[in-house]
N, C-alpha and C positions, 0 to 999 in steps of 0.2 A: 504494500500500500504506500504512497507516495506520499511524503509529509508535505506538509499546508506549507503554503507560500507566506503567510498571516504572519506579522512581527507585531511585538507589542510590548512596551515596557510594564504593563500591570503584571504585578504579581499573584495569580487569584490567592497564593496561601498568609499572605501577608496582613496583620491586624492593622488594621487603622483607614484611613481614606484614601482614596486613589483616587487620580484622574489619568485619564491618557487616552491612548487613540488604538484601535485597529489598522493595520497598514497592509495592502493590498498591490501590490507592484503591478500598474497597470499604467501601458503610455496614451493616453489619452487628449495630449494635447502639444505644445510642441517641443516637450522635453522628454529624451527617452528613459529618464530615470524616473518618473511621476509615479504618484502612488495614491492610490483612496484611503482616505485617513474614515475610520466612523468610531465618531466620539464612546467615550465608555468609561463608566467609573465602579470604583466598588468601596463598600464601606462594611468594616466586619470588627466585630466585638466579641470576644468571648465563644460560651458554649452555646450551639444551637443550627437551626436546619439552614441550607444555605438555598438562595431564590435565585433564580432568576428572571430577572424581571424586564420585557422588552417589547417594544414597537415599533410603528414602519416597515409591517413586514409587509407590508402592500403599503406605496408611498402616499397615496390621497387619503387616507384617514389616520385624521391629526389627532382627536381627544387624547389619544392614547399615550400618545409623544407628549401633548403637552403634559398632560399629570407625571410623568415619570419628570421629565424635567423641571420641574415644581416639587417635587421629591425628593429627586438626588440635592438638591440645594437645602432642603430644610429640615434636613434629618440629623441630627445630634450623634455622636459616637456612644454615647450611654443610652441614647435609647435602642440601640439594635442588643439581641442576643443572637450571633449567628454569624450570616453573611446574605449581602446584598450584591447583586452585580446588576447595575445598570445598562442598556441600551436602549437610549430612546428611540433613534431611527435606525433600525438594522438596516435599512435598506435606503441609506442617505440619498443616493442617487437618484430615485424615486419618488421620494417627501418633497429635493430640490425643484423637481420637475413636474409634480402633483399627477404622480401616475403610479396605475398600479402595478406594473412590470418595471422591472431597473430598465431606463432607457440607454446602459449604457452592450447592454446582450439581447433586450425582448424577453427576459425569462421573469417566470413568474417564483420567488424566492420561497413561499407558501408550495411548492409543488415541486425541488429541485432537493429531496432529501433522500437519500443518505450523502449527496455531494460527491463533488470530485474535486482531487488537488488538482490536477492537473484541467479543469475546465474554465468554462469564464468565468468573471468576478463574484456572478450569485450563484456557481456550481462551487465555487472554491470557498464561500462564508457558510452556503451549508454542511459542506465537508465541515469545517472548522467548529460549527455548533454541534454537530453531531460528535467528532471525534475530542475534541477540546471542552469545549463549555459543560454539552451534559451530561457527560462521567462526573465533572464535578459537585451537580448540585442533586438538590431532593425535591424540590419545586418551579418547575418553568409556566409563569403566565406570562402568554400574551396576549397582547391587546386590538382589537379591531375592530373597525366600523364596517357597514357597509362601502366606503368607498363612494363613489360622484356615480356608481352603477345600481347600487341597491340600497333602499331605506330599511334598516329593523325597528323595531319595538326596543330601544333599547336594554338589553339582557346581558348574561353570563351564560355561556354554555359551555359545553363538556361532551366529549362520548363516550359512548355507554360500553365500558372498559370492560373484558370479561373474569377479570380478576376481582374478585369482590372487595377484600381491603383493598385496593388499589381503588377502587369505584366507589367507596364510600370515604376517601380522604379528597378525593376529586370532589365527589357530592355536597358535601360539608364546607369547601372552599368555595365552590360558588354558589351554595346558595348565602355564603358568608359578604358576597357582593350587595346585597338586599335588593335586586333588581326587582320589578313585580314578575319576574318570569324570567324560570332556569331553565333555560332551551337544551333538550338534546337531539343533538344533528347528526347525518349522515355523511358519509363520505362519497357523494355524486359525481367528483370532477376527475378522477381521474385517482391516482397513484403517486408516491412521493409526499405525502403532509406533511406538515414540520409538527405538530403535534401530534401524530401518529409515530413518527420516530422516537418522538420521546415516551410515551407510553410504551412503546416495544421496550423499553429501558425501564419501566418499571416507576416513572417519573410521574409524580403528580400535578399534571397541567391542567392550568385552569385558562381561558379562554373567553372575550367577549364580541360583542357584536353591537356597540354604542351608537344608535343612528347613523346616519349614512348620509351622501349628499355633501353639496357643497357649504350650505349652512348647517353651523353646531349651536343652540341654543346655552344660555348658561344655565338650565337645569340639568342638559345634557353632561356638558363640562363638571358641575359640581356633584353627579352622580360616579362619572368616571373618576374622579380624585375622591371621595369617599367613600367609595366603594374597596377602592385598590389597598386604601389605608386599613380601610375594616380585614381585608383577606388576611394582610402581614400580619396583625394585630392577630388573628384566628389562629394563622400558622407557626404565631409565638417566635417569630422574628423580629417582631416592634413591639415594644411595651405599650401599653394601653388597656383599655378596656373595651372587648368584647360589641358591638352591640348587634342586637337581631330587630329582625322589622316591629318586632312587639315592642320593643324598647323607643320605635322612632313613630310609635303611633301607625303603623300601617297592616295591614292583612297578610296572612304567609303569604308566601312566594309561590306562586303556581307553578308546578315541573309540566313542561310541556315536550311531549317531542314531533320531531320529523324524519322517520327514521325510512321510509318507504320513497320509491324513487317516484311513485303518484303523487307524494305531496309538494314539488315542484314542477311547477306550472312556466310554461315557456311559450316563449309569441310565436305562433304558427308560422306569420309572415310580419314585414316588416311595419311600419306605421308611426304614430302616434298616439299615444297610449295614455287614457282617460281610467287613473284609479277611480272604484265606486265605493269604494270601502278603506276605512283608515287601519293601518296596520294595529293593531291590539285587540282586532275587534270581532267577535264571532258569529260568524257565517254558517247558511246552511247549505244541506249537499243541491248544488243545480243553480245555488244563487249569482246571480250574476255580481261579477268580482268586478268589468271592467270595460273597456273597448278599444279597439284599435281605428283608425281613422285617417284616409289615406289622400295625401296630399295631391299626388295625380288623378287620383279618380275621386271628387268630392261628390257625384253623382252615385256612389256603391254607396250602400249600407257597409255601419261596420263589422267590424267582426267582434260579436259578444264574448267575452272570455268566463265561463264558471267554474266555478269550486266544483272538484270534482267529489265531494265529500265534507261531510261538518267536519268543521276543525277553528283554529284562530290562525287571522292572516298575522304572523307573524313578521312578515316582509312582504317588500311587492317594489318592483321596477323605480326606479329614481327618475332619469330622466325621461321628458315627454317624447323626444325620438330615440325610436325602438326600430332593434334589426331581428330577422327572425332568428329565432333560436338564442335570443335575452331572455332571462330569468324573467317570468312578470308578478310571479306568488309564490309565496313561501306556505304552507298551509299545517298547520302542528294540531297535535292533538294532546289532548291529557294521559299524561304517564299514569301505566297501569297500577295498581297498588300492590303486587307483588313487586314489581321492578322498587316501588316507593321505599319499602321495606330493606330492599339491602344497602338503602342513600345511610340509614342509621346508624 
């Protein structure tokens, strides 16, 4: 196996704060020595689990970036027990250019795992997280939005792991987000997840899905920074206290999932795409979800799009021009109460 190309002066076993950078030997401009620097700090105190904590793995969805770097700045060395490893934008190149493939290969850095050293910039940082980063930790969250393609309901989700402790430390951590809904999803797109690699490793990843789209709302934002703070505080890496949706005044947390490749829904053909229903919101089987609506032909009806099934639209299409074969509904349903039972 070919060692990573990746330099870095952090030391992960080292007690105290770190800053520094990832360094990537890549000529991209007009020196043949250049290099992709992606920032990265870590701060570790004593005894306890070590996280990892990171975003931009798709570059258009920011929430996630911003709370870590809101984070990494305001955290105290007495208050960790453990260790913390910071990245806010794994995928710098990307965040820069508000896209969700690194524009500097087209690849998609969510779908390029197990890695290679020897490939492009985002085959060679998956190699690097897989063989580097998560041998060392006990905890990998990362953070995500829909992206400028898809709006969620914003959640925490997770999959539905088949190792049971493994699946009830997952479970525990996000419903430790206090979303109104712990989504669990399937794995539709193909092969290669970066949190599927970690779970082969035994790792407790937790995972969200913060709205989507080009606007973040600052309820939005202040769910993603307190939410993140609650999981550490859970996972007994940050001192504090505990709280659950009971303590913040609100209702459990509903487990929903989409585990079935039925319950996404995709545009036939291409259009303009009129949501009928706001994502949170429950629908019934045949209800009409939406329409498409076609700019050359304003004389066609459109095309009705429905739920092919009750469930909650959990998600549904961002932008109002749509290609065929874009995601248009996410469609979830409530976790059975056996599956509920081994979240305990």
């Amino acid at each position: 196996m070919s060692q990573t190309p990746i330099r870095t002066k952090i030391d992960f076993e080292k007690p105290g704060i770190q800053w520094g950078t990832l360094n990537i030997p890549f000529s991209y401009n007009l020196s043949g020595w250049s290099q992709l620097q992606i920032p990265i700090s870590t701060i570790a105190n004593g005894e306890g689990p070590t996280v990892l904590l990171m975003a931009g793995n798709h570059g258009d969805e920011y929430p996630g970036q911003i709370a870590i770097m809101k984070l990494m700045k305001s955290l105290n060395l007495d208050e960790i027990s453990g260790r913390i490893i910071f990245i806010p934008a794994i995928n710098i190149p990307a965040a820069k250019a508000a896209t969700r493939l690194s524009p500097l290969d087209g690849k998609n850095l969510n779908r390029c795992f197990p890695g290679n050293a020897d490939g492009t910039v985002t085959d060679i940082m998956a190699h690097y997280l897989t063989h580097e980063i998560f041998p060392r930790v006990d905890v990998v969250i990362d953070l995500h939005t829909g992206g400028r393609g898809v709006y969620f309901y914003p959640c925490a989700h997770m999959h539905l792991v088949d190792d049971l402790e493994q699946r009830r430390r997952m479970a525990q951590a996000t419903q430790a987000y206090n979303t109104d809904f712990s989504f669990l999803y399937a794995d539709i797109a193909g092969k290669g997840l970066l949190p599927v690699e970690a779970e082969n490793m035994g790792k407790t990843v937790v995972t969200t899905e913060m709205g989507g789209g080009e606007v973040t709302n600052a309820a939005v934002h202040r769910l993603s920074q307190e939410g993140l703070h609650n999981v550490l505080v859970h996972l007994k890496v940050l001192q504090g206290e505990e709280q659950s949706r009971s303590d913040l005044g609100l209702p459990p947390t509903r487990w929903i999932q989409a585990l079935d490749a039925e319950d996404y829904i995709f545009a036939p053909e291409s259009g303009l795409f009129e949501s009928f229903v706001d994502v949170g919101a429950d629908v019934a089987s045949g209800q009409p979800l939406g329409a498409l609506y076609f700019l050359e032909r304003p004389d066609r009806e459109p095309t009705i799009i429905q739920a092919n099934s009750a469930g909650i639209a959990i998600a549904h299409r961002g932008p109002t021009l749509t290609s065929q074969g874009d995601i248009l509904f996410c469609l979830a349903h409530d976790v059975e109460s056996d599956i509920l039972k081994t979240f305990a």
